[in-house]
C-alpha positions as CSV (number, residue, x, y, z in Angstrom):
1,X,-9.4,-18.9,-18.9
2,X,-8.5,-15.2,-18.1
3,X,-5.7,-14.3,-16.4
4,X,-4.4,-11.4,-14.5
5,X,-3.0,-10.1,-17.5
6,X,-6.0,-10.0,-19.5
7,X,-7.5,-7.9,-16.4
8,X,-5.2,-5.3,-15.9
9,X,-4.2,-2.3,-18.7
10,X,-0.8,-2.3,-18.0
11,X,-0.2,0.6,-20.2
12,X,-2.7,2.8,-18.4
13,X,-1.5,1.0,-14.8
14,X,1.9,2.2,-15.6
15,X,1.1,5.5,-16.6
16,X,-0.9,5.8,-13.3
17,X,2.6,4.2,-11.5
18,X,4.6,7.0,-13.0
19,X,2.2,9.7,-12.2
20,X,2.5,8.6,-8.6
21,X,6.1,8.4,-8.6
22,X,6.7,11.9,-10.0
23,X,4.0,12.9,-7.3
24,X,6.5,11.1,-4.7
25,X,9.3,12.9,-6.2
26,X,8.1,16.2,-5.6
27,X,7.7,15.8,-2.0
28,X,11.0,14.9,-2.0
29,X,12.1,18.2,-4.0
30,X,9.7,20.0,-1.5
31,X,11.6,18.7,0.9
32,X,14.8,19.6,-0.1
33,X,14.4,23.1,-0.6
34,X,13.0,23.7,2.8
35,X,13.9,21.1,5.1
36,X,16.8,18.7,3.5
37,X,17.5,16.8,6.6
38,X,14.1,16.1,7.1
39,X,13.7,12.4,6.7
40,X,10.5,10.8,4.3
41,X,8.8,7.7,5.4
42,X,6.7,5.3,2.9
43,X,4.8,2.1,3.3
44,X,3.6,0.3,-0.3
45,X,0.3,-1.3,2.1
46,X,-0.1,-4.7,2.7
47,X,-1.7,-7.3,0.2
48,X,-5.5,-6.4,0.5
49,X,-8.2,-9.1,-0.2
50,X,-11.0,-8.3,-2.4
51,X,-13.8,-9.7,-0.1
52,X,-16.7,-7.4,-0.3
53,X,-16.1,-6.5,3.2
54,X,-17.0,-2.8,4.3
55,X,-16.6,-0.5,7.2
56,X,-18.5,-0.5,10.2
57,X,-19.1,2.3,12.5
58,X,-20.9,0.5,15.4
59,X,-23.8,-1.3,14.2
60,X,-23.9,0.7,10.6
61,X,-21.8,-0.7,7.8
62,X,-21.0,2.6,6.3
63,X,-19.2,2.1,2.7
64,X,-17.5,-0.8,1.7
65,X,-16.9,-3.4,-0.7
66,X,-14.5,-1.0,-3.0
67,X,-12.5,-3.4,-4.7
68,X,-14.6,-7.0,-4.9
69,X,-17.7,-4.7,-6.0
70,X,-15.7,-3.2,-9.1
71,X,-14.0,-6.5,-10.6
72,X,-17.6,-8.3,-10.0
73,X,-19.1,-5.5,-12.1
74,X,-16.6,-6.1,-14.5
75,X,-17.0,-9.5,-14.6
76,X,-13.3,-10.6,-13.7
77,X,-13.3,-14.0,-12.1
78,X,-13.0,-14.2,-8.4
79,X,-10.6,-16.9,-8.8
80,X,-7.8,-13.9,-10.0
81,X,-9.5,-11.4,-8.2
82,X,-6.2,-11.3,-5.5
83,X,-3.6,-11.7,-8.0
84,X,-4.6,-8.4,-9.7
85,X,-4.4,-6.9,-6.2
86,X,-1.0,-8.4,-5.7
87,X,0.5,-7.6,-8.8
88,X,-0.8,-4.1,-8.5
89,X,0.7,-3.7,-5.2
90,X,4.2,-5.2,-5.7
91,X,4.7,-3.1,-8.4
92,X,3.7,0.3,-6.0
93,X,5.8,-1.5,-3.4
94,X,9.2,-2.2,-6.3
95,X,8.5,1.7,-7.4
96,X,9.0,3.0,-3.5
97,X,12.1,0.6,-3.2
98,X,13.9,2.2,-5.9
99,X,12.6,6.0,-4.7
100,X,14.5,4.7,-1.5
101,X,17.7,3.3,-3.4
102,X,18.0,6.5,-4.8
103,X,16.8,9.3,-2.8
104,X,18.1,10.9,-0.1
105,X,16.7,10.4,3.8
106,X,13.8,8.3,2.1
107,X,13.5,5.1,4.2
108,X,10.4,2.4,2.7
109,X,8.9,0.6,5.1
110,X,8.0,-2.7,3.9
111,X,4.8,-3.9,4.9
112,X,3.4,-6.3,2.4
113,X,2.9,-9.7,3.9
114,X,2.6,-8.6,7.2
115,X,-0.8,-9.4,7.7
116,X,-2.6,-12.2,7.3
117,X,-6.5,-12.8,6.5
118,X,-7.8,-12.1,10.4
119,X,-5.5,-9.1,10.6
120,X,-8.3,-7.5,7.9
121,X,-11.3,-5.6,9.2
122,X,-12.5,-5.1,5.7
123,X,-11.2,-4.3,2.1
124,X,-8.4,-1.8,2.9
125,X,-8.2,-1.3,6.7
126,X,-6.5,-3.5,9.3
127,X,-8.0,-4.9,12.7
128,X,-6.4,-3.0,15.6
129,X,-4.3,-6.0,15.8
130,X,-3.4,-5.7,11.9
131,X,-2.7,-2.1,13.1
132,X,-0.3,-2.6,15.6
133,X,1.8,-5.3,13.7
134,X,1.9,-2.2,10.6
135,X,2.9,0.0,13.5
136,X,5.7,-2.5,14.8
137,X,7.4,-1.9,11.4
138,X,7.0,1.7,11.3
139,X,9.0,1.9,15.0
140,X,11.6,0.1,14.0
141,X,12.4,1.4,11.2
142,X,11.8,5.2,12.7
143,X,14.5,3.8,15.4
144,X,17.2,2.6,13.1
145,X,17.1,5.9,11.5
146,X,16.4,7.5,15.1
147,X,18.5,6.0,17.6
148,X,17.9,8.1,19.9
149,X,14.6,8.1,20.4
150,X,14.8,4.4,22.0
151,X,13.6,4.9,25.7
């Protein structure tokens, strides 16, 4: 009968938020004192599926399993497993849409959704596929701010 709620310390998880977006805002200070025009780009990721998956290199499966091997060992329920994920990661992704409402030369690029379940090579990284549809976002919006780079 848990839910997502019951999972996730929102109290520390916002804490963490704001410690992030303070972080976020001083690259943007940085950036303003030496470089104003310069222009910041940010992505929230996309909605990652806690499958146990790990890297590969070649034949070796290297590390793996972050995010599925932490909620098993803490006995969440797989069945809300993916909605702490996605709650987690709208919030990061509603956090960098207001940093880009309010900031100067900050442009978010919004990824979440993008991908869908084959576009995963494991836990947190994209396919080449995956890769190239994130990428496809990023060029776009670097050419609406960029028009000139359009060949």
């Amino acid at each position: 009968g848990a839910t997502w709620e019951d999972c996730l310390n929102m109290t520390r998880f916002n804490r963490r938020l704001l410690e992030i977006e303070n972080a976020y805002r001083d690259l943007a200070d940085l950036r303003d004192d030496y470089q104003p025009g310069a222009w910041i780009f940010t992505h929230s990721y996309d909605y990652a599926t806690p499958t146990g998956k790990g890297v590969r290199i070649l034949w070796i499966e290297a590390a793996g399993g972050w995010i599925k091997a932490i909620m098993d060992a803490r006995k969440i329920p797989s069945v809300i497993q993916q909605q702490i994920v996605d709650q987690m990661l709208s919030r990061f992704d509603d956090m960098l849409i207001k940093l880009s409402q309010t900031l100067p030369n900050w442009r978010h690029v919004r990824t979440q959704g993008t991908l869908n379940d084959t576009d995963w090579a494991n836990e947190l990284h994209p396919t080449t596929a995956g890769f190239k549809k994130i990428a496809g976002k990023f060029q776009e919006n670097l050419l609406q701010v960029f028009p000139k780079l359009r060949g």
